[in-house]
C-alpha positions as CSV (number, residue, x, y, z in Angstrom):
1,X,-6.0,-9.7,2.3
2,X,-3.8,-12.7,3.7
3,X,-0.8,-11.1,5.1
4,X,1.5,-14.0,3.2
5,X,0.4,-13.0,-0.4
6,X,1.0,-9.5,0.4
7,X,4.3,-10.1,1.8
8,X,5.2,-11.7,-1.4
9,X,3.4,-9.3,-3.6
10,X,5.8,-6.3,-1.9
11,X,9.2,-8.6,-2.0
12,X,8.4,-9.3,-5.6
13,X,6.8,-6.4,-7.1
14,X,7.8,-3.1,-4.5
15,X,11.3,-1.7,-4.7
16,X,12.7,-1.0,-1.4
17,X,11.0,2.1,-0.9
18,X,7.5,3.0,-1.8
19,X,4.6,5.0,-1.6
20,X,1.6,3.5,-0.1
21,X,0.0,5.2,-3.2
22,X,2.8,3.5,-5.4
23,X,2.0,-0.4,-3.5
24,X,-2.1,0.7,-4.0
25,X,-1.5,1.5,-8.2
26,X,0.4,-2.1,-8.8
27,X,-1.8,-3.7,-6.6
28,X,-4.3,-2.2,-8.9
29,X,-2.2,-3.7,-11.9
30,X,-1.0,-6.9,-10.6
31,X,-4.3,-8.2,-8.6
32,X,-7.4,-6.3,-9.9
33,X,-9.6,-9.0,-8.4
34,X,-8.6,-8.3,-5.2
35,X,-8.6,-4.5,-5.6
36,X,-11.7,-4.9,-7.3
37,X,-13.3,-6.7,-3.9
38,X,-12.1,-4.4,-1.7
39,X,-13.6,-1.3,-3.9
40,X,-16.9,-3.5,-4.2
41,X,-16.6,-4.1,-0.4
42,X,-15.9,-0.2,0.9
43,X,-17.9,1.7,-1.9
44,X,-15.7,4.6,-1.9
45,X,-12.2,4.7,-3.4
46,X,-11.1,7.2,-0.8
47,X,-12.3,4.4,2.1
48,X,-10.6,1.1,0.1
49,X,-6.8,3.3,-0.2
50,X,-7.7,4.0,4.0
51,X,-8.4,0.7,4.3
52,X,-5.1,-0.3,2.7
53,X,-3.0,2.3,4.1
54,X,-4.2,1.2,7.4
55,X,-3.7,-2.8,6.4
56,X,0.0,-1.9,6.0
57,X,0.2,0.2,9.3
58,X,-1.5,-2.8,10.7
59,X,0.8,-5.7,10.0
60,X,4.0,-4.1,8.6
61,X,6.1,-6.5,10.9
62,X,4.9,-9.5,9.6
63,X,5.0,-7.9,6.0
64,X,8.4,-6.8,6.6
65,X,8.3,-3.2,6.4
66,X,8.8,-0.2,8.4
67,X,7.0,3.2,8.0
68,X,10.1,6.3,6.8
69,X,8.2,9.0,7.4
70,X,6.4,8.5,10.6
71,X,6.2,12.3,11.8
72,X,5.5,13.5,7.9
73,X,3.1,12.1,5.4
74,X,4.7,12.6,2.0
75,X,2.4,14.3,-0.6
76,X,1.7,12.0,-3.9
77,X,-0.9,11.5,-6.3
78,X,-3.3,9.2,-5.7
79,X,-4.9,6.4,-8.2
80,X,-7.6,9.6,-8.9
81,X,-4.3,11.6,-10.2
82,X,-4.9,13.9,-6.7
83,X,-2.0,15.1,-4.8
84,X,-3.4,13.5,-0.7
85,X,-1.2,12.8,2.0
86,X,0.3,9.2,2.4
87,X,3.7,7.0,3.9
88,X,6.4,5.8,3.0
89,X,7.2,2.4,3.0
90,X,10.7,0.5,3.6
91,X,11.3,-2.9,2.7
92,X,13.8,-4.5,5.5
93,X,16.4,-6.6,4.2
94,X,16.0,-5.3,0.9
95,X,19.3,-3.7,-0.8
């Protein structure tokens, strides 16, 4: 994942806040190439959303985006329509 397209992928298709399960399910949508690498890549749907959960930890000041729930995981479904732990993510500079 090239850290410019992503940036531009979550300025023009995240709200301000988001779910890394919400980025994960449009990425799904928007790029399913790229989604479909990764899952090709990892084998496991579990490992790819780790993997892309752990992209945004990664590099989240050069995509422009902070973690708002560093002490407490929010509970969401995941692309398998399971409730699992994951963050929050803030856009800065985005009203």
């Amino acid at each position: 994942m090239k850290v410019d397209d992503i940036k531009s992928f979550i300025k023009t298709e995240m709200p301000k806040t988001f779910s890394a399960h919400h980025f994960i399910t449009k990425l799904m949508e928007k790029d399913t190439e790229l989604y479909g690498n990764l899952l090709c890549k990892y084998k496991n749907v579990t490992i790819t959303q780790m993997v892309i959960g752990k992209y945004l930890s990664n590099y989240q000041r050069l995509l422009g985006i902070s973690q708002g729930n560093m002490c407490q995981p929010v509970k969401s479904q995941n692309i398998l329509q399971k409730p699992s732990k994951c963050a929050i993510w803030i856009q800065k500079g985005k009203h």
